[in-house]
C-alpha positions as CSV (number, residue, x, y, z in Angstrom):
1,X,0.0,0.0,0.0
2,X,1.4,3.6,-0.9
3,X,1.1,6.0,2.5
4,X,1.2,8.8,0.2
5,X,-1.6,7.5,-2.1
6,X,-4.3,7.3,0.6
7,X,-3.7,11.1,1.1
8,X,-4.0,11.7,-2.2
9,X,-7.0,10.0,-3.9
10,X,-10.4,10.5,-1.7
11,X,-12.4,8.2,-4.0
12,X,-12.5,5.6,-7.3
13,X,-15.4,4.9,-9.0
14,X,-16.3,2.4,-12.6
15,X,-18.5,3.9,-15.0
16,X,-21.5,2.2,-16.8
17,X,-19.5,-0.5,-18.9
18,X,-16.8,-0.6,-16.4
19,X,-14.3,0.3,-19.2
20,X,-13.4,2.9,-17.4
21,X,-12.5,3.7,-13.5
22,X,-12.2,7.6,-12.2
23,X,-9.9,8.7,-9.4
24,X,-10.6,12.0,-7.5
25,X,-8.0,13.4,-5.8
26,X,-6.9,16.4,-3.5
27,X,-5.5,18.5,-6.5
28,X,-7.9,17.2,-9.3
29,X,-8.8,14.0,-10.7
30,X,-8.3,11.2,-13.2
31,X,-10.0,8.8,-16.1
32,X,-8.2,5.7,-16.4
33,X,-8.9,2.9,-18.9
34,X,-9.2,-0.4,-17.0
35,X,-7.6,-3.4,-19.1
36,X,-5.4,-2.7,-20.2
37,X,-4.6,-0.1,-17.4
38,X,-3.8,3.5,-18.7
39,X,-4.3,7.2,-17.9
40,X,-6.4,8.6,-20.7
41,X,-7.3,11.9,-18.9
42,X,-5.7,14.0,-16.0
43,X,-6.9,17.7,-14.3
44,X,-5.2,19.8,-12.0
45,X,-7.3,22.0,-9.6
46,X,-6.6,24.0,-6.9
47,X,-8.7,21.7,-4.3
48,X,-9.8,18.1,-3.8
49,X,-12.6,16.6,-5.6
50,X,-14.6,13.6,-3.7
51,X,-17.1,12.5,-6.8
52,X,-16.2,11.4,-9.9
53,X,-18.9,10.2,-12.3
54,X,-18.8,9.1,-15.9
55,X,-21.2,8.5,-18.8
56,X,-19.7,5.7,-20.3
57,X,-17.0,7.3,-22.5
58,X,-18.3,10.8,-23.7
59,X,-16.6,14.2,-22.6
60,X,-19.0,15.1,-19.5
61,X,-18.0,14.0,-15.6
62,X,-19.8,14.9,-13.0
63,X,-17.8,16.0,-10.1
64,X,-18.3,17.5,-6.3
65,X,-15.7,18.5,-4.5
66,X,-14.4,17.2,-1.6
67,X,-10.9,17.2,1.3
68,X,-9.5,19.6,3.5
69,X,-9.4,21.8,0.3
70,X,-12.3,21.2,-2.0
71,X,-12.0,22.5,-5.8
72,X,-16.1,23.3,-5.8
73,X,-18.7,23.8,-3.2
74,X,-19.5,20.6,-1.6
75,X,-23.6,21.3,-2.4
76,X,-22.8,21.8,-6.0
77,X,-22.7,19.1,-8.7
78,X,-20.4,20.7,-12.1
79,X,-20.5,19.1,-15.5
80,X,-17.1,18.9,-16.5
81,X,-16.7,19.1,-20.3
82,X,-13.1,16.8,-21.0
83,X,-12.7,18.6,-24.7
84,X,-13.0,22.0,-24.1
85,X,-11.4,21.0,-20.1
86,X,-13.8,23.3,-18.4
87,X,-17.3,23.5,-16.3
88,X,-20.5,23.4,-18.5
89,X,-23.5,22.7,-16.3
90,X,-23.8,23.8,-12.7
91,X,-26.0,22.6,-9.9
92,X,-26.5,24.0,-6.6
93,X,-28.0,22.2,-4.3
94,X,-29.8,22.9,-0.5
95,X,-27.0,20.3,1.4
96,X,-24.2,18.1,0.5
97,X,-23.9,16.2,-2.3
98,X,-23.5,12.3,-1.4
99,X,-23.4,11.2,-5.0
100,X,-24.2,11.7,-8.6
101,X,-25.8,9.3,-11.4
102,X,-25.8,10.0,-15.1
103,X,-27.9,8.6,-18.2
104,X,-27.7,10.6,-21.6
105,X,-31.1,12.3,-20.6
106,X,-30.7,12.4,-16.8
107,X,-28.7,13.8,-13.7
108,X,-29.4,12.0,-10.6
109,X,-28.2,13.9,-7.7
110,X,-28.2,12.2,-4.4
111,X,-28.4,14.2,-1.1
112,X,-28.9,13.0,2.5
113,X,-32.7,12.0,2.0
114,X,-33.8,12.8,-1.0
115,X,-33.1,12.3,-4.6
116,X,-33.0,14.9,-7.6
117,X,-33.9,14.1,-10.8
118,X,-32.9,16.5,-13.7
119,X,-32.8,16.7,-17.3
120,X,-29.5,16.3,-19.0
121,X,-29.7,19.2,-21.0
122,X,-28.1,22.6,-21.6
123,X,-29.7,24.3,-18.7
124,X,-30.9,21.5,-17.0
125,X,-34.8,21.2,-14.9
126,X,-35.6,19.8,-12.0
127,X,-38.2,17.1,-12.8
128,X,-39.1,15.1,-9.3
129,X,-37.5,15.2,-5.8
130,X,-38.2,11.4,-4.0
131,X,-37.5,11.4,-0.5
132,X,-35.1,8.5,1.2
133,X,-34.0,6.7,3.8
134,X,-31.3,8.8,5.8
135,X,-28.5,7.8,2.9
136,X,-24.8,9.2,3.8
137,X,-23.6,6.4,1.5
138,X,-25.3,8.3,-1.6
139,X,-26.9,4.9,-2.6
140,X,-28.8,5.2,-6.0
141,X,-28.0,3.1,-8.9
142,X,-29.4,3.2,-12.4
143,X,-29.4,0.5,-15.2
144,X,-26.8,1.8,-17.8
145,X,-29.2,0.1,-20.7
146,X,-32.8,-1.1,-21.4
147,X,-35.4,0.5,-19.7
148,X,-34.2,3.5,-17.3
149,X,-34.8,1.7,-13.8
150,X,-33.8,3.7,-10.9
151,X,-33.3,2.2,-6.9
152,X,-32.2,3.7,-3.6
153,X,-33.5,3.5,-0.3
154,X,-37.0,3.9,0.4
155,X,-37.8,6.7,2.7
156,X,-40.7,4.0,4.1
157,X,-38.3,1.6,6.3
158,X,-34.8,1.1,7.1
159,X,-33.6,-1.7,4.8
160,X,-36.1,-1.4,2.3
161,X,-35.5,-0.1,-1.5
162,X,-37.6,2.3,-4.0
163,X,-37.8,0.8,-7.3
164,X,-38.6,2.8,-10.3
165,X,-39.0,3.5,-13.8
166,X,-37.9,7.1,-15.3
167,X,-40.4,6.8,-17.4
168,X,-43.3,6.6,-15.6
169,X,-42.1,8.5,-12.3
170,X,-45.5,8.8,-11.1
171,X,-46.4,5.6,-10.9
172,X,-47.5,3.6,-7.6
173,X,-44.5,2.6,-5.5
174,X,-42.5,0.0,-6.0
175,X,-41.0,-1.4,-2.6
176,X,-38.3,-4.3,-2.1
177,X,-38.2,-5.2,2.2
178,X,-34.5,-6.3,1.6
179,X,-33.4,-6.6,4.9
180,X,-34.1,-5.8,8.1
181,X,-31.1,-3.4,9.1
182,X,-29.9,-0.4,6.9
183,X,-28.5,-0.9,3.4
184,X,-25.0,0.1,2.2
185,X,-24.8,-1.2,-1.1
186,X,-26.7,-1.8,-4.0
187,X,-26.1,-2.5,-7.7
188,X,-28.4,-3.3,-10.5
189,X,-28.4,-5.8,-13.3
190,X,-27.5,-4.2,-17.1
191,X,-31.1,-5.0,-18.0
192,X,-32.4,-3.3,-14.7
193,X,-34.4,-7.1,-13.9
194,X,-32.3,-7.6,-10.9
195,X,-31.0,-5.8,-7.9
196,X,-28.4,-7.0,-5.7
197,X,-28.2,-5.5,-1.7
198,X,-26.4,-5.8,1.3
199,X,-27.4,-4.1,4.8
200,X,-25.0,-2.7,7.2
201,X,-24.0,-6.0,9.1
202,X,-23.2,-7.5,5.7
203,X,-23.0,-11.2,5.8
204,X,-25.4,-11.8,3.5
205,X,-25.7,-9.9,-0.3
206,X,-29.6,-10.6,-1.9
207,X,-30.4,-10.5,-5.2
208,X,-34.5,-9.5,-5.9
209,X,-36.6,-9.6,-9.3
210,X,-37.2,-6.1,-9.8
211,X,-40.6,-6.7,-11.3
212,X,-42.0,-9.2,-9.1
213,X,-40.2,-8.1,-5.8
214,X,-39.3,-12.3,-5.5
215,X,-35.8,-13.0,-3.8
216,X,-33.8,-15.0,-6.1
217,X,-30.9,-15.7,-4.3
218,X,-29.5,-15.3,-1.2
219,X,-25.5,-15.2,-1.1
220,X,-23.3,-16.1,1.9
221,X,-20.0,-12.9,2.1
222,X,-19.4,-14.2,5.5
223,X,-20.2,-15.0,9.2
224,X,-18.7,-11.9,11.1
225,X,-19.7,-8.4,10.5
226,X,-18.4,-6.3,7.1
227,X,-18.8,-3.3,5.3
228,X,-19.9,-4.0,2.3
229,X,-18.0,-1.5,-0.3
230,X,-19.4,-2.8,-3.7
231,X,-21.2,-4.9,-5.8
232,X,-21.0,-5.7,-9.2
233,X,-23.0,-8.0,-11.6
234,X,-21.1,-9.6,-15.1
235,X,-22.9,-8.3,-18.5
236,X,-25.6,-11.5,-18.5
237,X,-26.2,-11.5,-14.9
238,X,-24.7,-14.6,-14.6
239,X,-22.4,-13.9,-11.6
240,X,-21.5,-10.7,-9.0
241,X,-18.7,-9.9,-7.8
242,X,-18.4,-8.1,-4.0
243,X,-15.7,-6.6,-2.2
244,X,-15.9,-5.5,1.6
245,X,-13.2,-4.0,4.3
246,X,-12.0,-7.8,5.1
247,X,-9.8,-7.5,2.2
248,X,-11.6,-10.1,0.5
249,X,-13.4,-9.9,-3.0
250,X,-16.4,-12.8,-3.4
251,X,-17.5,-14.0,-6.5
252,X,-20.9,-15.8,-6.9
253,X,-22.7,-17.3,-9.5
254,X,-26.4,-16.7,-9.9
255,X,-27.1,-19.7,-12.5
256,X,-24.5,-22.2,-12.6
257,X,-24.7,-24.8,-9.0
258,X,-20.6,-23.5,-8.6
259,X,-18.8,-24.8,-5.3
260,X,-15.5,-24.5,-3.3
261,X,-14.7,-27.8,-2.3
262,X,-16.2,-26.9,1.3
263,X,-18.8,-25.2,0.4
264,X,-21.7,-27.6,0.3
265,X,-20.3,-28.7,3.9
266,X,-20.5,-25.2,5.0
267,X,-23.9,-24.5,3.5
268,X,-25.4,-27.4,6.0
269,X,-24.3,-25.4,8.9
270,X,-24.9,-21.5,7.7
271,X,-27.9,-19.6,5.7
272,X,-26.9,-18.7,2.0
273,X,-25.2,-20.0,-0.7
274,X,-21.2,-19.9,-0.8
275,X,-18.9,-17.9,-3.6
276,X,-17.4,-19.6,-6.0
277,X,-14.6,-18.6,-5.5
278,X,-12.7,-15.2,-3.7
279,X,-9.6,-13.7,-3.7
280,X,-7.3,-11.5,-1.2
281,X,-6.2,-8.2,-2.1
282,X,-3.4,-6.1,0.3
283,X,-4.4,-4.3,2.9
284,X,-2.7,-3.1,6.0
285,X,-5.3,-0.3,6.8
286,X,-5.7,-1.3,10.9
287,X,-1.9,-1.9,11.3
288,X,-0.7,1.4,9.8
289,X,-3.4,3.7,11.2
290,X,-4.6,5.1,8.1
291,X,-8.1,5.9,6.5
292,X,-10.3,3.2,5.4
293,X,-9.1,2.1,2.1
294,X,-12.2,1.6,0.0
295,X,-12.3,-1.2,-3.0
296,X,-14.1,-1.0,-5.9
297,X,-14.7,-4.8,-8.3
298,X,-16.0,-4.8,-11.4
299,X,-16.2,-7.6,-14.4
300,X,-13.5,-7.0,-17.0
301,X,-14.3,-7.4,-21.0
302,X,-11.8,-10.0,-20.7
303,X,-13.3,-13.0,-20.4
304,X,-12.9,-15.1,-16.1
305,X,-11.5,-11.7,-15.2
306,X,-12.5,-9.2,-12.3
307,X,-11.0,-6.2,-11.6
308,X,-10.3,-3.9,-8.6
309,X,-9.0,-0.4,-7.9
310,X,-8.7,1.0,-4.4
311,X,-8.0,4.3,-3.1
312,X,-4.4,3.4,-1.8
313,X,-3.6,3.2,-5.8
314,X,-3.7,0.0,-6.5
315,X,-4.8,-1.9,-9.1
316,X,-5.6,-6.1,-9.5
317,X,-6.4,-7.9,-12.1
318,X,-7.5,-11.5,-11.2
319,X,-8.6,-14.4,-13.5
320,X,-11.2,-16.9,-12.2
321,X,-11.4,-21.3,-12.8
322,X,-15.4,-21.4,-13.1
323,X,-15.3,-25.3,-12.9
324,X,-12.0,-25.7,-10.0
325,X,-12.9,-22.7,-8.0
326,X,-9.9,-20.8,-8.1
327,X,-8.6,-17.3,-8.5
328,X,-5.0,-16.5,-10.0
329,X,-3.4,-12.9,-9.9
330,X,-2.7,-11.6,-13.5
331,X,-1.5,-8.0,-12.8
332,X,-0.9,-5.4,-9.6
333,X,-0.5,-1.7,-10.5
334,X,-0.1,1.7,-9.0
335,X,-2.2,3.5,-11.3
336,X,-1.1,6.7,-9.8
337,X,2.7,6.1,-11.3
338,X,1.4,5.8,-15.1
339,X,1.3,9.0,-16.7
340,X,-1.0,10.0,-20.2
């Protein structure tokens, strides 16, 4: 782990495809290409910047400031234009920003209980404002493709999740009682037919029909406590991948009856199916005394392979057996050495 990376980079986030991974830092931030790894974009500013979110490829970022020095307000969401290198769109908002979602016709803004829905456009307009669960994680996700499905917390229960289509806003709610507890993380299938959530205590990771509200699966991280920093489905839906602050990145498949050797032993004696197979990443967070280093996963376009950044600056790249079970580590970068 580099000391001086986890003062430096404040956040790393995939966009839609998860081609792409961006980095905001205390003096700017980054666009990375994921496999292979390489700087494609890099701004300096005079402050930190906390949020970093991409629309697939195109020129516009949304990003919030953020550290000891931030480069905007921390209540305003800026459109960052990557030909012309400058601020198109600005949002002020009435409180801090916990997160920002992007479609081409949308702006999602996420605050600490409520969500802002704009239209993408020149001067953008405010089109609804749902109310949520008390959120500081900024949980919303949107399906990248298909029919513009939107989740986050429901403002009706603790552990409970709003499901809904942009293009019928109005309709009747749509509830999922998930769990029982608070929910920290989320993610949604390409397709928007499936949800996958894990609640504070985060043992367990569920994956709901989004129509039907019917739990599909129910998946197995662990027996002792985690948080729960991402989740990640594959492009079918087949599989999800989850990282948490134990270091350890799960992968489960959704379709395929996939088994460590000891998993069908274990699954007797404990609720929820196993992984398939997981992996350890570096991490001496506790020992050193320094801020939580946060892991991202993601599926890469290379067939078996997962992918994880963390905000220490490191990079993995780890190729998966489906049918022995096993994990092998193909590359381990400092993406914060590479230049354009």
């Amino acid at each position: 782990m580099s000391t001086e990376a986890s003062s430096i980079v404040s956040s790393v986030n995939f966009n839609q495809d998860s081609g792409c991974f961006g980095c905001g830092c205390k003096n700017g931030f980054r666009v990375y290409n994921v496999d292979p790894l390489k700087q494609i974009h890099f701004v300096s500013l005079n402050g930190g910047v906390a949020i970093v979110e991409m629309l697939f490829r195109c020129n516009y970022i949304a990003l919030v400031g953020g550290g000891p020095v931030p480069a905007f307000p921390r209540n305003r969401v800026v459109i960052w234009e990557c030909m012309k290198e400058k601020v198109v769109i600005e949002l002020d908002m009435p409180s801090d920003v916990r997160a920002v979602r992007l479609r081409r016709d949308r702006i999602i803004v996420v605050l600490d209980t409520s969500v802002h829905v704009f239209s993408f456009t020149e001067s953008p307009k405010l089109l609804h404002i749902l109310e949520t669960w008390p959120n500081s994680f900024g949980l919303c996700v949107l399906s990248p493709m298909g029919e513009a499905i939107m989740a986050f917390p429901s403002s009706s229960m603790a552990g409970s999740v709003h499901i809904l289509s942009l293009v019928e806003p109005d309709a009747p709610r749509h509830i999922i009682e998930a769990h029982q507890s608070q929910i920290v993380a989320m993610a949604l299938s390409n397709d928007g037919l499936k949800i996958a959530t894990a609640s504070e205590k985060g043992t367990l990771v569920r994956i709901f029909n989004t129509k039907t509200n019917e739990k599909l699966n129910e998946l197995r991280r662990g027996t002792n406590p985690a948080r729960i920093y991402s989740i990640c489905f594959n492009p079918d839906a087949s599989m999800i991948c989850v990282s948490s602050d134990h270091s350890t990145i799960h992968l489960f498949s959704l379709k395929k009856p996939l088994r460590r050797p000891s998993a069908k032993k274990l699954e007797k004696m404990i609720k929820g199916e196993v992984s398939c197979t997981r992996f350890h990443i570096q991490n001496s967070t506790a020992k050193n005394k320094l801020p939580a280093i946060i892991s991202k996963c993601a599926f890469s376009a290379e067939p078996d392979s997962v992918v994880v950044v963390c905000t220490d600056g490191s990079y993995y790249k780890f190729h998966y057996d489906n049918v022995k079970g096993q994990c092998t580590r193909q590359t381990y970068s400092l993406f914060l050495e590479m230049g354009n």
